[in-house]
Every structure is written in structure tokens, then in C-alpha cells.
C-alpha positions in Angstrom: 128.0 36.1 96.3 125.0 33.5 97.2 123.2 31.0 95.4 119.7 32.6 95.2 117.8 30.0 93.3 117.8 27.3 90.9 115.2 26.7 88.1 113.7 23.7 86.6 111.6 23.6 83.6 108.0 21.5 84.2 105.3 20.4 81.7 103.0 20.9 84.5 103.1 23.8 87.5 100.6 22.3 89.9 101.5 19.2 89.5 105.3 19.8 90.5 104.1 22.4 93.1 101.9 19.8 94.4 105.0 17.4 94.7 107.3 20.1 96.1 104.9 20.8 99.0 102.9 17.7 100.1 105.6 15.1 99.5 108.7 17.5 99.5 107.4 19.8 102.4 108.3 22.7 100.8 106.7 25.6 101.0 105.2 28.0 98.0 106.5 31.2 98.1 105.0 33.4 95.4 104.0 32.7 92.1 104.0 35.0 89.1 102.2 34.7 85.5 104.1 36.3 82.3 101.3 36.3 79.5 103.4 37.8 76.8 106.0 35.9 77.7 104.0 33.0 77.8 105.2 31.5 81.2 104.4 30.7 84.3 106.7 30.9 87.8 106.2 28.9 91.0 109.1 29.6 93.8 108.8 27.0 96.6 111.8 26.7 99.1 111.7 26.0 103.2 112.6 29.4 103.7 112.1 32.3 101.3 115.6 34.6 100.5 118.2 36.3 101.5 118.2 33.1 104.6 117.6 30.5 101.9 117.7 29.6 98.1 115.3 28.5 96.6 113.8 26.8 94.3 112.0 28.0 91.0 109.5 25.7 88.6 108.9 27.2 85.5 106.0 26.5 83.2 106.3 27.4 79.3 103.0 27.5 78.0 102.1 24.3 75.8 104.8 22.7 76.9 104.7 19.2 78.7 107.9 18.0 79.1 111.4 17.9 79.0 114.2 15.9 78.6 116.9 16.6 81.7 119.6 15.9 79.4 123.5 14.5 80.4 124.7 18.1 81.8 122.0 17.8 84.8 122.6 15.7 87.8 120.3 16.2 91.0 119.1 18.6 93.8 120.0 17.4 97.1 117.9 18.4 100.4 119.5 18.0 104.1 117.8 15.5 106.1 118.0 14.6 109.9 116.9 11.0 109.0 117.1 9.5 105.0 115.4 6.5 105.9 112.2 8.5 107.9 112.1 11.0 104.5 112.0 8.4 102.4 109.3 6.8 103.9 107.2 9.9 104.3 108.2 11.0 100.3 106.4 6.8 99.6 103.6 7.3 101.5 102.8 10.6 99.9 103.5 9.2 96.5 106.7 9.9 95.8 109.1 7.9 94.4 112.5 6.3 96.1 114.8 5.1 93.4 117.4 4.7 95.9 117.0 3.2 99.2 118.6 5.0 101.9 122.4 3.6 102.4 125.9 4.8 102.6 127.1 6.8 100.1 129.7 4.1 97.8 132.7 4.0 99.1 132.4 6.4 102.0 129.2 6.6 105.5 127.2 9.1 104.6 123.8 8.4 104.4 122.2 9.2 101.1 118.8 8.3 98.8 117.3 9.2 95.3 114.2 10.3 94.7 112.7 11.3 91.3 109.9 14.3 90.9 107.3 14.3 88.6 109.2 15.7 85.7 112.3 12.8 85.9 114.4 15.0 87.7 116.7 13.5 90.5 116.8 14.7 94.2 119.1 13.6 96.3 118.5 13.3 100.7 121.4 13.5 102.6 121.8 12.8 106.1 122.8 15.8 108.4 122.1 16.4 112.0 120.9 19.4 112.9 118.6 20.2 109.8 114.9 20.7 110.2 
């Protein structure tokens, strides 16, 4: 067994694409439209399955927003360098609600960022990743 994917409501598909890709540097996938269904599906990832999970925005039509709720903590994205991905994420607009530091308690390098919709993502520090 693999993790394949994980999916995150948004009240609006470009806009999070548009986050995922110019300040994430993720790439878009495939997209698919389900009228009777009345949704729309964005998969975005840096790397497309089996080699990688990825990541799936769905839009339900006429929807705006959501509320994460208590149940839902973060994403979290390999880095080589927290404090350089931070920097690009502000520069491209993004916002860094935690400065990169040591994890509490422990050395490993960690920040927060938040996406458009309020979700958290968290950048961890780890050699080797592109």
C-alpha cells in the first residue's frame, strides 16, 4: 500500500492552482470537470504517480470556502533549505506564519506557511530533496 493522494476542498480552483504552482512550484498534472456532479478537480504534485503522491484541489460548484476544522493539521513539503523556500514562497506572495527555526524541543528545521484557503503547510528541512 501507498499514499496516492490527498484532497483539499477550495472555494476557488485557479486561485489555489495558481498558489500551488507559482509560489509552491508544483506542477499541474491533469484536471478534470464533473458537470453532473457539479465539481471540479485540479491534481498538482512535483511528480505525477506511481513515483509520487500527490496532491488533489477540489472545486464544488458555488462553493467559496471552508472551514478546515480541529481534525486537520498541515501538509508538509521536503526542503533542502527552509529559510531560501520561505523567502521564495514571500516574494511570490505567499504567506510565512512561521519563520524558519528549529522544530520545539528538538534541530530540525521547520516553517508554516498558509495557502489561500487557510490551510497549513509545513517546510521541513531535508538534504537531498529537489
Amino acid at each position: 500500500m501507498r499514499i496516492l493522494h490527498t484532497m483539499l476542498r477550495v472555494g476557488d480552483l485557479q486561485r489555489s492552482v495558481d498558489f500551488y504552482t507559482k509560489v509552491m512550484g508544483m506542477r499541474l498534472l491533469r484536471t478534470s470537470e464533473n458537470t453532473a456532479g457539479k465539481y471540479s478537480l485540479a491534481f498538482l504534485g512535483y511528480g505525477s504517480n506511481p513515483e509520487h503522491a500527490e496532491l488533489e484541489l477540489t472545486y464544488n460548484h458555488g462553493v467559496s470556502s471552508y472551514e478546515p476544522g480541529t481534525a486537520y493539521g498541515h501538509l508538509a513539503i521536503g526542503v533542502p533549505d527552509v529559510k531560501a523556500a520561505c523567502e521564495r514562497i514571500r516574494v511570490n506572495g505567499g504567506a510565512v506564519t512561521r519563520e524558519a527555526g528549529p522544530v520545539k524541543g528538538g534541530t530540525t528545521i521547520i516553517a508554516f506557511i498558509t495557502d489561500p484557503d487557510g490551510y497549513k503547510v509545513e517546510l521541513i528541512e531535508r538534504a537531498g530533496e529537489a
